[in-house]
N, C-alpha and C positions, 0 to 999 in steps of 0.2 A: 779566157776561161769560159765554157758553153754555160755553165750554173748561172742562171736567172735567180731562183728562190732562195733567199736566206731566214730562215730561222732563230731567232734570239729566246733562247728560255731564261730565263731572270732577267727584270729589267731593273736592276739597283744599279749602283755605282761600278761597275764593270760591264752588264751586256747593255746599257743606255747608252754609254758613249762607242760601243762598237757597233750597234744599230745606226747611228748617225753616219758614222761615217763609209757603211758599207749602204746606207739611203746615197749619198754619196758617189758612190763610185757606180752606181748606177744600179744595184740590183735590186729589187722587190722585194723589202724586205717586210716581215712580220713581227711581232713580241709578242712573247706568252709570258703571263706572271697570274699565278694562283690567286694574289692579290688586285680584287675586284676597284678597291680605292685607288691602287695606283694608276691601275689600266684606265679608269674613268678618266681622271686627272688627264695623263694623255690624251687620251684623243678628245680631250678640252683643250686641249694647248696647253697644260700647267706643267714643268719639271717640280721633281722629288728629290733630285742631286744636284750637290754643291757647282759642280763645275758644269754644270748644262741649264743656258737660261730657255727661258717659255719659246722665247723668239726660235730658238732652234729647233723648238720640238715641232712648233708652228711649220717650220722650214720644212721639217720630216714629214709632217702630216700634208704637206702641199706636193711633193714628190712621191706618197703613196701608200707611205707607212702607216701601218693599221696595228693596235694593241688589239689583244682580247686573252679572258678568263677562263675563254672555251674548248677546252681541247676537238669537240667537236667541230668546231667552227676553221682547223685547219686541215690542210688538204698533205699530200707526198711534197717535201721538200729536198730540193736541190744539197742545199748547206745547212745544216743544225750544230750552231754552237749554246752548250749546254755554261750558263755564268748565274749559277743557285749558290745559297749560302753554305758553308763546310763550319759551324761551328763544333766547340767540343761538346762533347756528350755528359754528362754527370761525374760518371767516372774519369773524365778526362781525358778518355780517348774520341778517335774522329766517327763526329756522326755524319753518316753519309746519306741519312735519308731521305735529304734534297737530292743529292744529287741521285739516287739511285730510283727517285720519283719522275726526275727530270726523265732522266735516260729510258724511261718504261715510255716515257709519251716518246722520248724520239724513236725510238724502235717500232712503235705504230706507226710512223710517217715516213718510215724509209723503203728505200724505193734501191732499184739497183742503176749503182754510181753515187750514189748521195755521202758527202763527206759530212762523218760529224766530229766535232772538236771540243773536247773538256777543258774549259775556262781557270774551273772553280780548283783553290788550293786543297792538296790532299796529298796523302806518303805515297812513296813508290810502288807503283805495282797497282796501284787502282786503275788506270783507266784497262788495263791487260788482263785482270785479274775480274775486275766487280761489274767494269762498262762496257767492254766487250760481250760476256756472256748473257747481261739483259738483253744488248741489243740484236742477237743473235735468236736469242730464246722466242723473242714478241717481232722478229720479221722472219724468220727461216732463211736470212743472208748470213753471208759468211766472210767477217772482215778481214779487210786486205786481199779480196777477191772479189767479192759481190758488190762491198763497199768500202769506202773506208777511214779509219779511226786514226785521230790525233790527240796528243796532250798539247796544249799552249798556254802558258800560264798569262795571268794576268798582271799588269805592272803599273796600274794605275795608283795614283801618286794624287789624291784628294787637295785641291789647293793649290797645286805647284802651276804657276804660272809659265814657268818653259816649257816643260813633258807632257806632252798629252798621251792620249792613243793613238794618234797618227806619228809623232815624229820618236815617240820610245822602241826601241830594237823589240821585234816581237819573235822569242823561242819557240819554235816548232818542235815536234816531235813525234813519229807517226808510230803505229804497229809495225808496219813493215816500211823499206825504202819507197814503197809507191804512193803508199799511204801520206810519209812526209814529203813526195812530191807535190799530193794534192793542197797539202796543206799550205806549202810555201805558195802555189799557184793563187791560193783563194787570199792568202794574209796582203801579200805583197801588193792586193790590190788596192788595202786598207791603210797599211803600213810603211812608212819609207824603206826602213830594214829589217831584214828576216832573217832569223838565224839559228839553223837547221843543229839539231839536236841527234846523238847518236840513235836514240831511240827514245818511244813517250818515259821512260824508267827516269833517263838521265834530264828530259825536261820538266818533269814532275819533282827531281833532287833540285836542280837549280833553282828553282820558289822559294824552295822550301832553306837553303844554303843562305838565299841572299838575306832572308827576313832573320834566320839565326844568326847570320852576323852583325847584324843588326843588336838584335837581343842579346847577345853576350856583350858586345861593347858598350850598349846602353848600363848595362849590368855592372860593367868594369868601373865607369864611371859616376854610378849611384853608389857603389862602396866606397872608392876614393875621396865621394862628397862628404861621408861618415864621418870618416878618419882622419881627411884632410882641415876639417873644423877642429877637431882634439887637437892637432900638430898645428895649428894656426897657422894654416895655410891656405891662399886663397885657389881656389882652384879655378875657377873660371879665369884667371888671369896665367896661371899654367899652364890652360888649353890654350887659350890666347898667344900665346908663346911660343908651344910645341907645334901651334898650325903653322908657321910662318915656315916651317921646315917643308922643301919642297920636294922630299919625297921620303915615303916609308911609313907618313903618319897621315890618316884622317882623322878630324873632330868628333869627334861624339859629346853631347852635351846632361850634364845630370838634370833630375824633373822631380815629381812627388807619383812618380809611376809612367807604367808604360799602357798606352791607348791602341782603338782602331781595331781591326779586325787582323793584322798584318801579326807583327811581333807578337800580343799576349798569346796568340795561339796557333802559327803555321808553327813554331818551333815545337809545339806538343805534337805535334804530327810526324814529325819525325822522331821524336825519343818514342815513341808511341810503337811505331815500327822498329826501333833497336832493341824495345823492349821485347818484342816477339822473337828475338832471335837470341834472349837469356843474357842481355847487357845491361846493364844502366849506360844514358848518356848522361853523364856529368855533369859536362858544361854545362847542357841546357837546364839543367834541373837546379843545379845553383843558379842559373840565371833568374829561371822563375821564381826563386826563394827571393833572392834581393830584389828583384823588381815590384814582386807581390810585396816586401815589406814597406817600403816607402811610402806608402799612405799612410801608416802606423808610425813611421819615423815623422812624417812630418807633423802627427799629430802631437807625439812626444815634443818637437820642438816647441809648436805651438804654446802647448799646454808650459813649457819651460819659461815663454818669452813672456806669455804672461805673468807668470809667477813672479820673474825679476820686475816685473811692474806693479808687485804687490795688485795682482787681480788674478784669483781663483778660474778657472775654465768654465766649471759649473754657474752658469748665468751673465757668461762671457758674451757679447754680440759679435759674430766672428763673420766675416764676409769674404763670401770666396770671388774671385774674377779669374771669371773662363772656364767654364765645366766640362769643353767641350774637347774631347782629345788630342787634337791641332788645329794651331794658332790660325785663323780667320776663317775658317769651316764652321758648318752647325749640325755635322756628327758627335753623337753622343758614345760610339760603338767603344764599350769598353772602360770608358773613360775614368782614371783616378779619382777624380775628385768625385765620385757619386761611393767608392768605400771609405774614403776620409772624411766626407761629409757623415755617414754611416758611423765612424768613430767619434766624430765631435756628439755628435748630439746624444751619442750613448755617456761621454763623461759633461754631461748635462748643456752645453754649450746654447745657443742661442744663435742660430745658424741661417742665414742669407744669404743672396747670389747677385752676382751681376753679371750677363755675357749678351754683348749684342747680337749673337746669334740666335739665342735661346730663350723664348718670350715666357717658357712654365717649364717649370724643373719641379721632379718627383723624387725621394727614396725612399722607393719600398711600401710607395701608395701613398707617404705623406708631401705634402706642398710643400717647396720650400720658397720661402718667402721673395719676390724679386724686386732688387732696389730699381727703382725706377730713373731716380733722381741721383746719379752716381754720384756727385759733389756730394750733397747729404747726407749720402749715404757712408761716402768712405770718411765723414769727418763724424758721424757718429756711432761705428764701430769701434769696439776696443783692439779690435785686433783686425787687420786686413791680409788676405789671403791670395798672393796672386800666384795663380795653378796654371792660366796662359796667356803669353804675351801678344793678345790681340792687337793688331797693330791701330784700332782703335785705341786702347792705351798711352796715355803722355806719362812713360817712366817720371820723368822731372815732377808732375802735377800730382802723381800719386806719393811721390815721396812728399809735398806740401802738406797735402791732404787728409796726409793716414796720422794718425796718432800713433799706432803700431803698425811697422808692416813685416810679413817674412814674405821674401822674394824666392820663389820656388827656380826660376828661370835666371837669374841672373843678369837682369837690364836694369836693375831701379837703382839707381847714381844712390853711392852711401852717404849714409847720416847716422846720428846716434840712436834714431827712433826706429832704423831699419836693420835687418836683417838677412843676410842670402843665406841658400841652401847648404 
């Protein structure tokens, strides 16, 4: 492929680790990020993401790679892959004004033959509809002619020690057939496998499909945790069970909510868009009910368990472990236990944390207190809280330990003093 210059606009947890790896594969690559903090940090040598250490950034900045906050300070690029945040908007549709900020700068830098590629999750019909006309409007090019435009979602997987970006299948999907020509020619450089999509519509549904299936079975399985308590039945030992079957069934496991930037919110992106065409989508929308309850459920438990220990909630010492939305990360995006912490302290609780990820935890501009001294601490709480099972955690030592505990996850060996979800 002739393309020398690559372009990375966001440099979080999706275009950091595709910056590396297209430093990499040999190209010249750059990073734009609005955020002046992050940019410094780099080209300090310091990483801001879980699964990228300094060493490697070090690696990047010895091969060539350069940050900067200045849109000034780049020149016409070869490749511009746009990877900005897509949160929901208030009203809980897609706010697009990253990405629709992103795309105004890359339309000023393009150049004719310059492929650009939308990273960032969003409903069908955006990159055709919203990302083509900016970039058309701010270069007087004409995509899938002059240049050209692809959707490729992003499949990064925070923690996971097998999947990275290099050996995860990465979806293509162009404007036109030439389009995802280009696109597989630039991915494949980066990616083991590439897999070419009928059009950006149908790679833009596939994000969006795999994270709602997600959410709905997470969903399935936070109800069953309800009801499978009343029915005294153990469900984690169910799942356990029904995994062994080797084909027809995958695991899903119940929590005190769903985290991350992934499930609480691609799945509104798509009812978001069914909604535009005079539907409700169902499923997802009971999804979001039962998933959003579960911090409320588990506060209900909470407040239960102590009860039967003859101790009130209001002025209860309640300790949570693991704030952070998945287990041995120190992302916070989303995370449950910051609206259930939200509910304790509203029915007066006495509320503390422990997570070796997370050295100060805030709700809502208040501190919440960090046990330092975990032994200490979980032996002088009334009630202990575990929201995730860092694999810091000795299950066996917290069950010692706790004088109360409920087990949100289901690892902590039973006892009389313990509790699962």
């Amino acid at each position: 492929m002739p393309a020398q210059d690559v372009l990375v606009i966001g440099l979080g947890y999706v275009g950091l680790p595709l910056a590396i790896q297209a430093v990499r594969a040999g190209f010249q690559v750059t990073g734009f990020d609005t955020s002046e903090k992050i940019v410094a940090g780099l080209m300090a040598g310091r990483s801001h993401v879980d699964d990228v250490s300094d060493a490697e950034i070090a690696d990047m900045l010895a091969h060539g790679f350069r940050a900067t906050a200045d849109e000034a300070a780049l020149g016409p690029q070869d490749v511009i892959v746009v990877c900005v945040p897509t949160p929901l908007s208030v009203a809980d549709g897609p706010d697009l004004s990253a990405v629709r900020a992103a795309t105004a700068t890359a339309g000023r830098l393009l150049k004719a033959g310059t492929f650009v590629s939308l990273e960032s999750t969003t409903y069908p019909g955006t990159t055709e509809e919203v990302v083509r006309p900016l970039l058309e409007k701010a270069s007087g090019l004409t995509a899938g002619i002059d240049f050209f435009l692809a959707f490729s979602p992003e499949r990064i997987d925070p923690g996971n020690p097998v999947y990275g970006f290099r050996n995860t299948p990465k979806i293509v999907g162009g404007l036109t057939p030439s389009c995802t020509d280009t696109a597989e020619a630039f991915y494949s450089q980066v990616c083991d496998q590439v897999v070419r999509a009928k059009s950006a519509r149908e790679a833009e549904m596939a994000k969006l499909l795999e994270n709602t299936y997600r959410h709905v079975n997470i969903a399935l399985v936070n109800e069953m945790a309800i009801f499978c308590r009343e029915l005294d039945v153990d469900l984690w030992d169910a799942i356990r069970c029904a995994a062994t079957k080797p084909f027809g069934f995958q695991p899903f496991y119940p929590g005190p909510g769903v985290g991350g930037h992934c499930i609480p919110i691609d799945p509104n992106y798509l009812s978001y868009k069914v909604r535009t065409l005079g539907y409700p989508f169902r499923f997802v929308e009971l999804a979001q009910e039962i998933n959003g309850r579960m911090p409320g459920y588990v506060t209900d438990r909470a407040a239960e368990l102590l009860n039967r220990h003859a101790k009130a909630v209001n002025g209860a010492k309640v300790l949570l472990l693991g704030v952070t939305y998945k287990r041995d990360i120190a992302d916070q995006r989303e995370s449950p236990a910051r609206p259930l912490a939200r509910k304790l302290l509203a029915r007066g609780a006495v509320v503390s944390y422990h997570d070796p990820y997370v050295p100060a935890w805030q709700i809502d501009g208040q501190s919440i207190p960090r046990a330092d001294d975990l032994q200490t601490a979980l032996a002088d709480a009334d009630l202990v809280i575990l929201l995730q099972a860092h694999s810091g955690y000795d299950p066996a030592e917290l069950t010692r330990a706790s004088r109360l505990l409920l087990d949100t996850r289901g690892v902590v060996p039973a006892a009389p003093h313990v509790e699962a979800l």
